[in-house]
N, C-alpha and C positions, 0 to 999 in steps of 0.2 A: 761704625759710622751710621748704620741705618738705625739701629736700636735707640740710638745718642741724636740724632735729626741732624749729624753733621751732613746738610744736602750735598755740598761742593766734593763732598769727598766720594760720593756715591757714582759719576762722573768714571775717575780714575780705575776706582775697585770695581766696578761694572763693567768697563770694559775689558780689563783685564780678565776677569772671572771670564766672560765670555771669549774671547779670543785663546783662550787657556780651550775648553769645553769645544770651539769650533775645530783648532788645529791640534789637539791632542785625544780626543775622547773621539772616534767616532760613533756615531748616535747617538751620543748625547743630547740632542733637540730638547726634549724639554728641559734639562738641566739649563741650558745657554740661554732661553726663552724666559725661565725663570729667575733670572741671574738681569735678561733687559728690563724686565718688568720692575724689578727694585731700582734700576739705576736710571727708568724713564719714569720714576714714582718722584725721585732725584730730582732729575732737568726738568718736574713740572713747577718746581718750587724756584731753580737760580736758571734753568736755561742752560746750552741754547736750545729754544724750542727748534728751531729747523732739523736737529740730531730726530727729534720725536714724528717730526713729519719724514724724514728722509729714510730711517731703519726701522720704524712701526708696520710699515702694509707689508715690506717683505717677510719680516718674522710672523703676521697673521696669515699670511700665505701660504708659508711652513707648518703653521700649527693645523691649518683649515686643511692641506692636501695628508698630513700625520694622523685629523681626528681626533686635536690633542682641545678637546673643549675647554680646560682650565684656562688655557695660555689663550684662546680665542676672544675668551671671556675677560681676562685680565688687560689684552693686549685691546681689545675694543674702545675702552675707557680712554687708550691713550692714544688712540686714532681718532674720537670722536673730540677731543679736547684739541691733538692738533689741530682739527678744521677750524674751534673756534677761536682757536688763536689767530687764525687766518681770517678772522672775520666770515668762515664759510657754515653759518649755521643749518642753512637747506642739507648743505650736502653734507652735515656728522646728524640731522636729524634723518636723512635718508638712507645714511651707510647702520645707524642705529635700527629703523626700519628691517635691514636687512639682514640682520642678525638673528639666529636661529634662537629662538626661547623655549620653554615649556612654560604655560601657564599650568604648574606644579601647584599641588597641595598638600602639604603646606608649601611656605614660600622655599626657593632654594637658593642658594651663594649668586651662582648663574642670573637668574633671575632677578634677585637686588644689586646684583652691579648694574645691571639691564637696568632697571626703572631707577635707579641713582644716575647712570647717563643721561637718560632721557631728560629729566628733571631738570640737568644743567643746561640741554641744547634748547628746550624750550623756554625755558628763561630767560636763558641769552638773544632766542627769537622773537622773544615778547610777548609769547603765547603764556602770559602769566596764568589766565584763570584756567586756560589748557593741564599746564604744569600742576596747579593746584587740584584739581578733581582727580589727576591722575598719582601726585603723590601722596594726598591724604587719604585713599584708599591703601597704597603700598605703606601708607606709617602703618594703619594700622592692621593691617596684615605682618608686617613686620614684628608688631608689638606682643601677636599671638605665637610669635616662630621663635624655632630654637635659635635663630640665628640673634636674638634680642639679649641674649647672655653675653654675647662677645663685645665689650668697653667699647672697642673701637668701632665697631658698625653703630653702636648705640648711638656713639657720639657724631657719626658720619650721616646719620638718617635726622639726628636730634636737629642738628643743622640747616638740613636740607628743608626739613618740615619749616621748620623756624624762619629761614630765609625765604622759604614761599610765603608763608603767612606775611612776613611783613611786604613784602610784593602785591600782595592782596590787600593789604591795609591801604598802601597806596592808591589804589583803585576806586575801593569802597570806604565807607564809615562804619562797616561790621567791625565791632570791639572785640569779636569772638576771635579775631586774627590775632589781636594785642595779649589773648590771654594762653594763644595757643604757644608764641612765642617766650613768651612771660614762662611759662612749664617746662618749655624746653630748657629753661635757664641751666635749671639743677644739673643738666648730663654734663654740663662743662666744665 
């Protein structure tokens, strides 16, 4: 189902996976954490979002009192998306805020989830040319990092750059926006 982008089914098998890992395996935390994070990756595409606001803070809770940074990092993405679903941009730019980072060098996973959230909450805030000075520094940081090999971040930053730019075309009459998206074409 995940491989295949059947979302509806991710729903089902994710909860199962996880209730399997909660009342059979004890300790298994990150296992079951890693099992919500596929199947809130799911509900961000068919819903219901309320699943994403209602069992995301407690499993960040779990992962934050464990020390489990992966799932902290994976799990952020989808606590800050529930706020904007909720129209609550302040508060997933301020719970983002609050998230532990390294400004690492090179870039790390951590880190580009970090500046790929952000990018969304200030968009969605209106802090377009915010978003922009802040993501076209992280493209190209990105562009230098091993993390630029992997398809999928490629095409997930490709985007993000892209969909600022045009944000920014709407602002201004810089054609430099038109061409930056225009380049992004090819990752798609």
């Amino acid at each position: 189902a995940v491989y295949e982008c059947r979302y509806r089914e991710f729903e089902a098998h994710g909860a199962r996976a996880q209730r399997i890992f909660r009342e059979h395996c004890p300790g298994a935390y990150w296992e079951e954490s890693m099992c919500a994070t596929v199947r809130f990756g799911g509900l961000e595409f068919v819903g219901p979002l309320e699943v994403l606001h209602d069992e995301a803070p407690k499993l960040l809770r779990r992962a934050h009192d464990s020390a489990d940074e992966l799932t902290q990092v994976m799990l952020s993405r989808i606590m800050s998306q529930s706020l904007l679903v909720r129209d609550r941009a302040a508060e997933a730019l301020a719970f983002l805020a609050s998230r532990p980072t390294r400004r690492s060098a090179p870039l790390d996973l951590p880190r580009w989830f970090l500046d790929v959230n952000i990018n969304d909450a200030l968009r969605y805030a209106g802090h377009v040319e915010e978003a922009w000075e802040a993501y076209d520094r992280c493209w190209h940081e990105f562009r230098e990092s091993s993390l630029f090999r992997a398809k999928s971040l490629r095409i997930i930053s490709a985007e993000r750059h892209a969909r600022t730019a045009l944000q920014m075309l709407r602002r201004t009459s810089d054609r430099k926006f038109t061409a930056i998206a225009a380049e992004h074409a090819r990752f798609f």
